[in-house]
C-alpha positions as CSV (number, residue, x, y, z in Angstrom):
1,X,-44.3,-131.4,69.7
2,X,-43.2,-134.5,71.4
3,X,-41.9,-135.6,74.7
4,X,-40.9,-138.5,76.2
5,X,-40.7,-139.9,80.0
6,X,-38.0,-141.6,81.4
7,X,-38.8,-143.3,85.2
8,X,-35.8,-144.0,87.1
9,X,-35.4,-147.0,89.9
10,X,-35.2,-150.6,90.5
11,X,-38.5,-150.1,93.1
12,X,-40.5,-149.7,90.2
13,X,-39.5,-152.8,87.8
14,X,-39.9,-154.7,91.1
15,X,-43.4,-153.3,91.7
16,X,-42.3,-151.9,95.2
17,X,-43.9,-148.7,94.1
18,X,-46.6,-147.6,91.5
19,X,-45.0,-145.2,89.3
20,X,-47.9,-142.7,89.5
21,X,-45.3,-139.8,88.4
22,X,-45.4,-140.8,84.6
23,X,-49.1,-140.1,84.4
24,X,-48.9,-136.4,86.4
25,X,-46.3,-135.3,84.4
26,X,-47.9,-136.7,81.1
27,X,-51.2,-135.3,81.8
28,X,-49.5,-131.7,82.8
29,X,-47.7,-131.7,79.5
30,X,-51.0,-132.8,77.4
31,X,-52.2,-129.3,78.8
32,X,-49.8,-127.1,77.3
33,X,-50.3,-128.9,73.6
34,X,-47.1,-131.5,74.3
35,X,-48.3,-135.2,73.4
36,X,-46.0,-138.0,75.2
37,X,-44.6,-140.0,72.5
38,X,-43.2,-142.6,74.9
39,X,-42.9,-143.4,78.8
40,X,-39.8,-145.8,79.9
41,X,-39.3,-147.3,83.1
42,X,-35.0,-148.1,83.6
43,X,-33.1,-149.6,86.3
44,X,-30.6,-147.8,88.7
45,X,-28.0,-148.8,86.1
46,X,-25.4,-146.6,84.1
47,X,-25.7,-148.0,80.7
48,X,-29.6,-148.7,81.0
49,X,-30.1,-144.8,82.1
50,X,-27.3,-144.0,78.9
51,X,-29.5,-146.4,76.2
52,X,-32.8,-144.7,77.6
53,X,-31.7,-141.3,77.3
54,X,-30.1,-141.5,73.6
55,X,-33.0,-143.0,72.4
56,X,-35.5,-140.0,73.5
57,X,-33.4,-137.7,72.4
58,X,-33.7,-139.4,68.7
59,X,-37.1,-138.2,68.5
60,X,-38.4,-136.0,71.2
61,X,-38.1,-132.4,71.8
62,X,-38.4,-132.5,75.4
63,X,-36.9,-135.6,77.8
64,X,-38.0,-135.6,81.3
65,X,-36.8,-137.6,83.6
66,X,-37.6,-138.7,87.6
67,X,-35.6,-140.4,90.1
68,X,-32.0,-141.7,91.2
69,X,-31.1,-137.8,92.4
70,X,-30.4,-139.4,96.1
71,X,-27.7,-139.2,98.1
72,X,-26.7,-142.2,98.2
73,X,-24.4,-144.7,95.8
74,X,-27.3,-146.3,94.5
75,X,-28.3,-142.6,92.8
76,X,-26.5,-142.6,90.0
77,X,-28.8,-139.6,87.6
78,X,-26.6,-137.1,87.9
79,X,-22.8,-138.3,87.0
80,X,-25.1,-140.7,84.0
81,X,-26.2,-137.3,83.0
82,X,-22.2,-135.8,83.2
83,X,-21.6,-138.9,80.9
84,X,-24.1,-138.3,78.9
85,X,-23.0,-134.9,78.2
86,X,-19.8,-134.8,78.6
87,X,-20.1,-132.5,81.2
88,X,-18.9,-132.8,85.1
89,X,-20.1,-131.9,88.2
90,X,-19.4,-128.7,89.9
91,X,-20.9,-127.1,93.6
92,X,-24.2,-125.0,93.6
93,X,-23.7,-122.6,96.2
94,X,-27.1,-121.8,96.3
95,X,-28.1,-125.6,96.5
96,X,-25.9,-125.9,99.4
97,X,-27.5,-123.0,101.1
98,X,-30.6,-124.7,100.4
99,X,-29.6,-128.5,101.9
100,X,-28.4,-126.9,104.9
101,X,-31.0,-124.6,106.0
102,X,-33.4,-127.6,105.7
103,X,-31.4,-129.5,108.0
104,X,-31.2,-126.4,110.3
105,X,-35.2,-125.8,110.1
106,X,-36.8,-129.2,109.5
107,X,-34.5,-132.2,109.5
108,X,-33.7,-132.5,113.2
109,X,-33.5,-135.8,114.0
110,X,-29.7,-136.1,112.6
111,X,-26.8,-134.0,111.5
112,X,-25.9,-133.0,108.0
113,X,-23.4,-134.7,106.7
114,X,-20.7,-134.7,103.5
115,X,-23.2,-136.9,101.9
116,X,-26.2,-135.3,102.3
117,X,-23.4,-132.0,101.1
118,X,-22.8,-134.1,97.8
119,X,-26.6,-132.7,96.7
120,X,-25.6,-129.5,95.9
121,X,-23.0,-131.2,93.1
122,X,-24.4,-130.9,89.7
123,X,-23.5,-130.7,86.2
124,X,-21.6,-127.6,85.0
125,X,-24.3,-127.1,82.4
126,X,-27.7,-127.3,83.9
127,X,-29.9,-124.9,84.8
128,X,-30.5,-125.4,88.5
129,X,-34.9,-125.7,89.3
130,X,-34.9,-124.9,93.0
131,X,-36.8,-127.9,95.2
132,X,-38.6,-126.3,97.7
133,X,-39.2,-129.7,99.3
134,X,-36.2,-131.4,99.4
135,X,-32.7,-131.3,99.2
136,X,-32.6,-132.5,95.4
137,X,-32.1,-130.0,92.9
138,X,-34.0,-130.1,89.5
139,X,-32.1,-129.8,86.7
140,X,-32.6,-128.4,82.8
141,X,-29.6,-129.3,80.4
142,X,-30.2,-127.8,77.0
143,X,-28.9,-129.9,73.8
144,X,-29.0,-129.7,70.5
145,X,-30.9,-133.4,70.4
146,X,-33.4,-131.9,73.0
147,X,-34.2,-129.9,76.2
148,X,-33.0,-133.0,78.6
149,X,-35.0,-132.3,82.6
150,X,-34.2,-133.9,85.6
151,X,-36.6,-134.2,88.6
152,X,-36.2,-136.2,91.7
153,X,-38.7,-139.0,92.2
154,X,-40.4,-138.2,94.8
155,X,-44.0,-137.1,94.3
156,X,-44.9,-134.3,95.9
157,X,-41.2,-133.1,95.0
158,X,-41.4,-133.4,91.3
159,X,-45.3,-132.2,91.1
160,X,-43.8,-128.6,92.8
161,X,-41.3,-128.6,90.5
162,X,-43.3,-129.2,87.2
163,X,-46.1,-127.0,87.9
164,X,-44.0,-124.2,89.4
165,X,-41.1,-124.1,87.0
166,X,-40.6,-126.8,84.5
167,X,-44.2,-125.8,82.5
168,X,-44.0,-122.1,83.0
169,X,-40.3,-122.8,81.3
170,X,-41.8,-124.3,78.3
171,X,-44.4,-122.3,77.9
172,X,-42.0,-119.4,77.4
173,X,-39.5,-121.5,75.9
174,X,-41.9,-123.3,72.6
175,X,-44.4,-122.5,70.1
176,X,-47.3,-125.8,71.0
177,X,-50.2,-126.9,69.7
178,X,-53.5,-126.5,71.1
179,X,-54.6,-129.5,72.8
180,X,-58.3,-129.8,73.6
181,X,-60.4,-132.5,75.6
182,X,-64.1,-133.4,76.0
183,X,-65.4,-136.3,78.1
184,X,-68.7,-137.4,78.1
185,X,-69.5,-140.3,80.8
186,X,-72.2,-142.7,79.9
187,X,-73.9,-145.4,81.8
188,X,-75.9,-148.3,81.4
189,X,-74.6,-149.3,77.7
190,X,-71.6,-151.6,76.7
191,X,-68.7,-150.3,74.6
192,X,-69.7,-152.2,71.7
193,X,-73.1,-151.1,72.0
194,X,-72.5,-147.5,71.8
195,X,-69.8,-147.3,69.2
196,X,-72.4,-149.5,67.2
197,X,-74.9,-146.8,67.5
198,X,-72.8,-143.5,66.9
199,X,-70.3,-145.1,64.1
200,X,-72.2,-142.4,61.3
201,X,-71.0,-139.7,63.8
202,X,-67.7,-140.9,64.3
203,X,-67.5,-141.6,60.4
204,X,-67.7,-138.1,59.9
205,X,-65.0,-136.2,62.5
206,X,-62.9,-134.1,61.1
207,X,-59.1,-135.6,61.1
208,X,-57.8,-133.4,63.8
209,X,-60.8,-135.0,66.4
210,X,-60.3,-138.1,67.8
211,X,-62.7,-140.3,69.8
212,X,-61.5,-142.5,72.6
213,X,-63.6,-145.0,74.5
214,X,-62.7,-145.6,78.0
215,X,-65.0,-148.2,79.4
216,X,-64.8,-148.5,83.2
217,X,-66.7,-150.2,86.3
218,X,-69.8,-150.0,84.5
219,X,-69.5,-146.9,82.7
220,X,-67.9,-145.8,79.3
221,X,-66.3,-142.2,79.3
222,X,-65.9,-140.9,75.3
223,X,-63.4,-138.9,75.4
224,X,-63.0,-136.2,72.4
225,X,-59.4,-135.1,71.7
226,X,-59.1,-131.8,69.3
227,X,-55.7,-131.1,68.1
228,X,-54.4,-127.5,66.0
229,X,-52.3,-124.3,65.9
230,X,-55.8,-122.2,65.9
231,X,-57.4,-122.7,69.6
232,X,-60.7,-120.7,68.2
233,X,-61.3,-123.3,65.6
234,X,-60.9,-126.3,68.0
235,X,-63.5,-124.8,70.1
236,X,-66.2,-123.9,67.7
237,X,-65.8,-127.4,66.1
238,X,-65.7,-129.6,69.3
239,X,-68.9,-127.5,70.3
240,X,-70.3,-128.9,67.1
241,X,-69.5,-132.1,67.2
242,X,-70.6,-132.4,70.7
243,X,-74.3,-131.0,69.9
244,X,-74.4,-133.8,67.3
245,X,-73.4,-136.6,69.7
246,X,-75.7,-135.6,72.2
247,X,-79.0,-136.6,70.6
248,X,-77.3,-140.1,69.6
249,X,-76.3,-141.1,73.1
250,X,-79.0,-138.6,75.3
251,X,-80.9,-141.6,77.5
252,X,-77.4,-142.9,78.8
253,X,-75.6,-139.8,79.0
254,X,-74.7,-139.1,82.5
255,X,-72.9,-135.6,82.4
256,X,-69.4,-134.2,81.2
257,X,-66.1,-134.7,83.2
258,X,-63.3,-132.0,83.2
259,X,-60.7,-134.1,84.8
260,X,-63.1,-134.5,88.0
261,X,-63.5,-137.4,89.8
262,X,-67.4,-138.3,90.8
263,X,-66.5,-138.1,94.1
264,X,-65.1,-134.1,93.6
265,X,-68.0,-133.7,91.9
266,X,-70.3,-134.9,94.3
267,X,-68.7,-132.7,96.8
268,X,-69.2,-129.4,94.8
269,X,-73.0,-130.6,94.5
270,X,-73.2,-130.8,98.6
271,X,-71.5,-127.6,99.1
272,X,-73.5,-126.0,96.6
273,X,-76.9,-127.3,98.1
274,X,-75.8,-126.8,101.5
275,X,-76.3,-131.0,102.1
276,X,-74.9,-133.3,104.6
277,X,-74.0,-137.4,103.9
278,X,-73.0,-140.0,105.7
279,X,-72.6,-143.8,105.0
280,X,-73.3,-147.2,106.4
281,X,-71.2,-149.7,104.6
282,X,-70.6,-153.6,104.7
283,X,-69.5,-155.2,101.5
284,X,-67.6,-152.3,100.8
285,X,-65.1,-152.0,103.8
286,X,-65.1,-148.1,104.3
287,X,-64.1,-147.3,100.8
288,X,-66.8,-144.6,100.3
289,X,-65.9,-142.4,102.6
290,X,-62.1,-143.4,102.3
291,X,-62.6,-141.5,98.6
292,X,-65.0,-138.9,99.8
293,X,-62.5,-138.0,102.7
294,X,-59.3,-137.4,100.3
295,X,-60.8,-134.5,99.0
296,X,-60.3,-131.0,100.7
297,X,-63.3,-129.5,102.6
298,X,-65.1,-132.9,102.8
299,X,-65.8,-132.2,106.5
300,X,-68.5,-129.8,105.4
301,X,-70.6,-131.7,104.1
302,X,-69.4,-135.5,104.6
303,X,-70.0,-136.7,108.5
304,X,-69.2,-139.7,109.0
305,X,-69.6,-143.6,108.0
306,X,-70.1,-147.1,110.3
307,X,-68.4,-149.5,109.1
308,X,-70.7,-152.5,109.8
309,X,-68.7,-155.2,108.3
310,X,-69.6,-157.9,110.9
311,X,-73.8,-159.0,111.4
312,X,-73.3,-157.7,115.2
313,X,-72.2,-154.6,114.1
314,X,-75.5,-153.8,112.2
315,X,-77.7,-155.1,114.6
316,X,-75.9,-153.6,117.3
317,X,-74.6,-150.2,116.1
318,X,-76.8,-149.8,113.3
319,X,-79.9,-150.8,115.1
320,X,-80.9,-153.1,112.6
321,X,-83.5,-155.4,113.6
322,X,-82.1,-159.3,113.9
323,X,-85.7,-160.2,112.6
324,X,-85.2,-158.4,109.8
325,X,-81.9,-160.5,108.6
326,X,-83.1,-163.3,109.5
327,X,-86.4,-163.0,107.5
328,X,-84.4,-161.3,104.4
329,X,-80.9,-162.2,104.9
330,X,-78.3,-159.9,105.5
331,X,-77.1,-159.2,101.8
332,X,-81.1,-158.1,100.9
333,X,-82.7,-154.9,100.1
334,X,-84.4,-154.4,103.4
335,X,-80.7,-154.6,105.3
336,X,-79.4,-152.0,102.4
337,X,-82.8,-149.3,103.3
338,X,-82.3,-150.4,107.1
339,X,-78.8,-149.3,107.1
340,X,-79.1,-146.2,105.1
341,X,-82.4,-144.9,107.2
342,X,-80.7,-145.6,110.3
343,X,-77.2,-144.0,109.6
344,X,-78.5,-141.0,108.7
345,X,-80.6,-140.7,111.3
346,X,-77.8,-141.8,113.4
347,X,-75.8,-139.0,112.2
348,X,-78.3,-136.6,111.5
349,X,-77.5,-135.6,107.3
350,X,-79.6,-135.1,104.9
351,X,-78.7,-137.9,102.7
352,X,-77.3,-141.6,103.6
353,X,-76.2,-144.3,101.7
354,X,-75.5,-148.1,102.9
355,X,-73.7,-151.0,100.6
356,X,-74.3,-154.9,101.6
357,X,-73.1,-157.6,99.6
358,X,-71.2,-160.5,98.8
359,X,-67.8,-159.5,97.0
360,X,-66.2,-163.1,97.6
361,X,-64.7,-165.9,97.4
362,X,-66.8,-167.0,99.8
363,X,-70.4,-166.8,101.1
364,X,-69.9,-165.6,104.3
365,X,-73.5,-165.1,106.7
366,X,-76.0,-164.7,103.4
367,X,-76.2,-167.4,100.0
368,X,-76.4,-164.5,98.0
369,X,-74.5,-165.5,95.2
370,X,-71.0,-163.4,94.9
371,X,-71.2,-160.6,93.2
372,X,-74.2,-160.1,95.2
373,X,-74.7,-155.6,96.2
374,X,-78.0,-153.9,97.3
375,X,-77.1,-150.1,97.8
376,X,-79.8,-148.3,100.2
377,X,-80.4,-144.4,99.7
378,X,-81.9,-142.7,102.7
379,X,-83.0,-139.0,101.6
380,X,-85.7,-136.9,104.0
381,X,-88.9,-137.8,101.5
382,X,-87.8,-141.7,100.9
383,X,-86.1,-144.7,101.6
384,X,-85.0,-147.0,98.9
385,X,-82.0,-149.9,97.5
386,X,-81.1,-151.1,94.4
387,X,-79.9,-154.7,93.4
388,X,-76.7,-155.4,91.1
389,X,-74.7,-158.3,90.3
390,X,-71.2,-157.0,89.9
391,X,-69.0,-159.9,89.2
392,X,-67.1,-162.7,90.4
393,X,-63.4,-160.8,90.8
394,X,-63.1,-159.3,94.5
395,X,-61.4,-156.2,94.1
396,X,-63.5,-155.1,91.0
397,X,-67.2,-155.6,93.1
398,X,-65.9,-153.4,95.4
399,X,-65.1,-150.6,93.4
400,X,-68.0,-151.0,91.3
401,X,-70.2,-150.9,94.3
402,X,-68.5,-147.9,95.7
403,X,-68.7,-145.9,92.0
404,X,-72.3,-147.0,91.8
405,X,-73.1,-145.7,95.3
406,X,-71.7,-142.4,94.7
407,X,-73.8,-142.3,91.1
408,X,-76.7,-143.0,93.4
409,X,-76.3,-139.9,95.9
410,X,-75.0,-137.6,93.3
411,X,-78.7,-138.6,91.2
412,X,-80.4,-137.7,94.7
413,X,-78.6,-134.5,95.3
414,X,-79.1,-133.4,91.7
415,X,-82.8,-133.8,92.2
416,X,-83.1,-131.2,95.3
């Protein structure tokens, strides 16, 4: 069963905005056994919106589109759709309920008006998917091409109304496929290096398992993709194939991944264990505890991080001994331990872990060469850093360094 995505909005082709929607409403739809044959980005522009939508509805069963439900002339979605349909617009009285009891309860910095009124027009033949967030309707037009949805664009918005209503709908409304994933995450080894070593293996998959590799900021994530009517069967036989792998891949296996990211994961270990963090970090700018802070619950267990960007700052927050940098440099091992040791003593956790380096272009106070990182690991029994050249592009040394420092703690934590 196919799908297809259709992104609506100048602010995208621009690059004014990241269209993140595409790959939440992809990966919801990969759950129930949907695979996304196509994802189009069009501009606020009748006959772009027209050409987009006839060509989905060539080959996909399911067309779901976000964006351009506004209420203003530049949201053009819904008389496209009428168009499209040859339908016309009519009044929701239960939409107009809706857009004015937000206005009454939330929106009180202005007055509704007829334009924000012109929300509850849609087309005569959709099925109206309440938005519990906004004054934009969803909307489900069934055809005979294909089941045709519109969403409005904004995030948090659509996400409410796939997960609450559009899924549950399609569940009930088509037979799907089972669609099973398995991610193992692997570190230390190139992409080459492993598909080199497990090509027998992979030789021998049966046709309805695929393997993906997904190299990454020092790791490589296989990713097993199982595909069938009979969810029993996909099971057993990913099970199997998996206890093959294994043996093939064992000394640079780091773990599984169900859709987690290492810092959730991280998190669940700390909670579990009943340990504390915290973080000293330089080269890395505060993204550490940027990612462990956007998950939920963090406070109990993450608490707090110095940002020690500048030399002062070490020396004068950190406590970092000005000898010390001068005899080692301030991108060295002993300023990595130095940090970490005195951050968590600072904030009194159980585990610390402090990032200097040199991410670029230039050399700033050390001659470490860019791409320069020594990550420090403070834990109550030792004190230790690591050395890694990460590079020559900015942006990447940073996020290596910050994925490599979590992989550190997470290693620590899974040894208590």
């Amino acid at each position: 069963m196919l799908a297809d995505i259709i992104t609506i909005g100048d602010e995208i082709l621009i690059g004014q905005i990241i269209d993140t929607n595409s790959a939440f409403i992809a990966k919801e739809l990969n759950k129930i056994g949907i695979s996304v044959y196509q994802i189009t980005s069009v501009q606020d522009h009748r006959e772009h919106i027209l050409e987009a939508l006839d060509e989905a509805g060539r080959h996909a069963d399911i067309v779901i589109c976000t964006g351009g439900l506004g209420p203003t002339k530049d949201d053009i979605t819904k008389h496209t759709f009428c168009e499209f349909f040859n339908d016309e617009l009519i009044q929701d009285t239960n939409v107009l309920r809706h857009v004015e009891y937000l206005f009454e309860k939330y929106i009180t910095t202005t007055t509704i008006s007829d334009v924000n009124r012109q929300q509850a027009m849609v087309p005569s033949r959709a099925r109206i998917l309440k938005n519990e967030f906004g004054t934009a309707p969803g909307m489900w037009i069934d055809d005979e091409r294909a089941v045709f949805v519109s969403l409005p664009g904004v995030p948090f918005e659509m996400k409410s109304l796939m997960k609450n209503q559009v899924i549950p709908q399609i569940v009930k409304e088509f037979k799907r496929p089972h669609i099973l994933h398995k991610t193992l995450v692997t570190y230390g080894k190139g992409e080459s290096a492993i598909a080199e070593r497990i090509a027998d293996w992979e030789e021998n998959l049966p046709s309805y398992i695929k393997l993906a590799y997904l190299p990454n900021l020092g790791k490589v994530r296989l990713r097993l993709t199982a595909k069938g009517p009979d969810r029993l069967l996909l099971e057993e036989k990913m099970e199997e194939v998996s206890r093959a792998l294994y043996p093939l891949i064992e000394d640079v296996l780091y773990g599984e991944e169900d859709e987690e990211t290492l810092e959730e994961t991280l998190g669940k270990l700390c909670v579990a264990k009943n340990k504390t963090l915290a973080t000293a970090e330089s080269c890395t700018g505060g993204k550490i505890a940027q990612q462990l802070t956007a998950i939920p619950g963090a406070s109990a267990y993450f608490k707090g991080s110095v940002v020690s960007y500048a030399t002062e700052t070490k020396i004068e927050v950190l406590k970092v001994p000005e000898k010390l940098i001068r005899e080692h440099s301030v991108v060295s091992e002993a300023v990595a331990m130095a940090m970490a040791k005195n951050v968590r003593e600072l904030l009194k956790t159980d585990i610390a872990v402090a990032t200097t380096g040199n991410a670029g272009p230039t050399k700033g106070d050390s001659d470490a060469p860019v791409g320069t990182v020594y990550i420090g690991i403070a834990t109550p029994t030792q004190v230790y850093a690591q050395h890694f050249m990460m590079g020559n592009h900015r942006e990447r040394i940073v996020q290596k360094a910050v994925h490599k420092a979590l992989e550190l703690v997470q290693k620590e934590i899974l040894k208590i």
